[in-house]
N, C-alpha and C positions, 0 to 999 in steps of 0.2 A: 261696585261695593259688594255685591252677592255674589261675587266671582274672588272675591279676599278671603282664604283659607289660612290655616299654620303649613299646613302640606309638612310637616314634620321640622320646621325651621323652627330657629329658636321665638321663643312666646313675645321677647322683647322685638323681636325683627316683625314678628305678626301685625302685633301693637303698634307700631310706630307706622306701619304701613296702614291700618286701619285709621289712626287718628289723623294721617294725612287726606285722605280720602273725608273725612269729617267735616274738618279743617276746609276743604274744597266745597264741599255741597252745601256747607250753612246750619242749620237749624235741623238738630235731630236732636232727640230728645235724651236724657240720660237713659232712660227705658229699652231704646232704642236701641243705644251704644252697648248697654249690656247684653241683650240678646242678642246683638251681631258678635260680639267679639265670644262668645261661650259656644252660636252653632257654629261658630270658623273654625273652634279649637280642634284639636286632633282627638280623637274617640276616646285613647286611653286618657285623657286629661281629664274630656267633659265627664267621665266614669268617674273618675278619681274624685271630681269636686262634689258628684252628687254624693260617694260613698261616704265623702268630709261633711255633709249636708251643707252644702255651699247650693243656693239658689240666686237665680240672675233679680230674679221679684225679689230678693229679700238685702242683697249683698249688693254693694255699693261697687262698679267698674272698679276702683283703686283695690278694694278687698279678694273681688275675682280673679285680678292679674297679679296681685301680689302673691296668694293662692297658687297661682300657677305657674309661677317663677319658683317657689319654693319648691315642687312637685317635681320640675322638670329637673333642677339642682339635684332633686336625690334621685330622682332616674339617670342623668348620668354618672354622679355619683358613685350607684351600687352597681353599676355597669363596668364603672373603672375598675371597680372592685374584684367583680366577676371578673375580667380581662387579666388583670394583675394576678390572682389565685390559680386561673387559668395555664397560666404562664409560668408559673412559678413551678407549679406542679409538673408538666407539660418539658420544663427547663433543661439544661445541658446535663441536670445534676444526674440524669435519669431515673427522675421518675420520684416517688414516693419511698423514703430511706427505709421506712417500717417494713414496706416489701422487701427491700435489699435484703434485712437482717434477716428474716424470716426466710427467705431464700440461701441464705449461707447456712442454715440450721440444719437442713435438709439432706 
C-alpha cells in the first residue's frame, strides 16, 4: 500500500487501485484512507488542493477525489488548449496573418 502512487496516471486509475488494496487488508480507518490517497497524489495536485484549502482532516475521501478529478479535467483541458493554439498558430497557414500584412507593408 505505501508503494501505491498516481505516478502521473489518471486520479480514477489511482483510486481504484488504492481501494483494491483497502478492500484486501480490511479495516482501515476513513482517516487512514484519506491520508493515503492525498500523500500518493502527484505534487501538483496535493498543491492545487491545499491552494483550494482542501484538507485530508477536514474533507471527506468522496470530497478529496472528486476535487481532484475536477483538477486534473482542467489540467488536461487547458493543455488541449495550449496544444490546439499551438498548432494553429505553428499551422500550414504560416504563421500569424498580422505579420503577413505587416510584412507586405514594408
Amino acid at each position: 500500500l505505501r508503494r501505491c502512487y498516481q505516478n502521473g496516471r489518471d486520479v480514477r486509475d489511482y483510486f481504484y487501485e488504492l481501494n483494491r488494496y483497502w478492500c484486501a487488508l480490511g479495516e482501515i480507518t476513513p482517516r487512514e484512507q484519506r491520508i493515503r490517497f492525498w500523500e500518493g497524489l502527484d505534487g501538483w495536485l496535493e498543491r492545487a488542493l491545499i491552494e483550494d484549502d482542501y484538507d485530508p482532516d477536514v474533507n471527506s475521501l468522496e470530497e478529496l477525489y472528486a476535487r481532484t478529478q475536477t483538477l486534473q479535467r482542467a489540467c488536461v483541458n487547458t493543455e488541449a488548449k495550449r496544444l490546439r493554439e499551438t498548432k494553429h498558430r505553428g499551422g500550414g497557414s504560416g504563421g500569424d496573418p498580422n505579420k503577413k500584412n505587416s510584412n507586405n507593408d514594408n
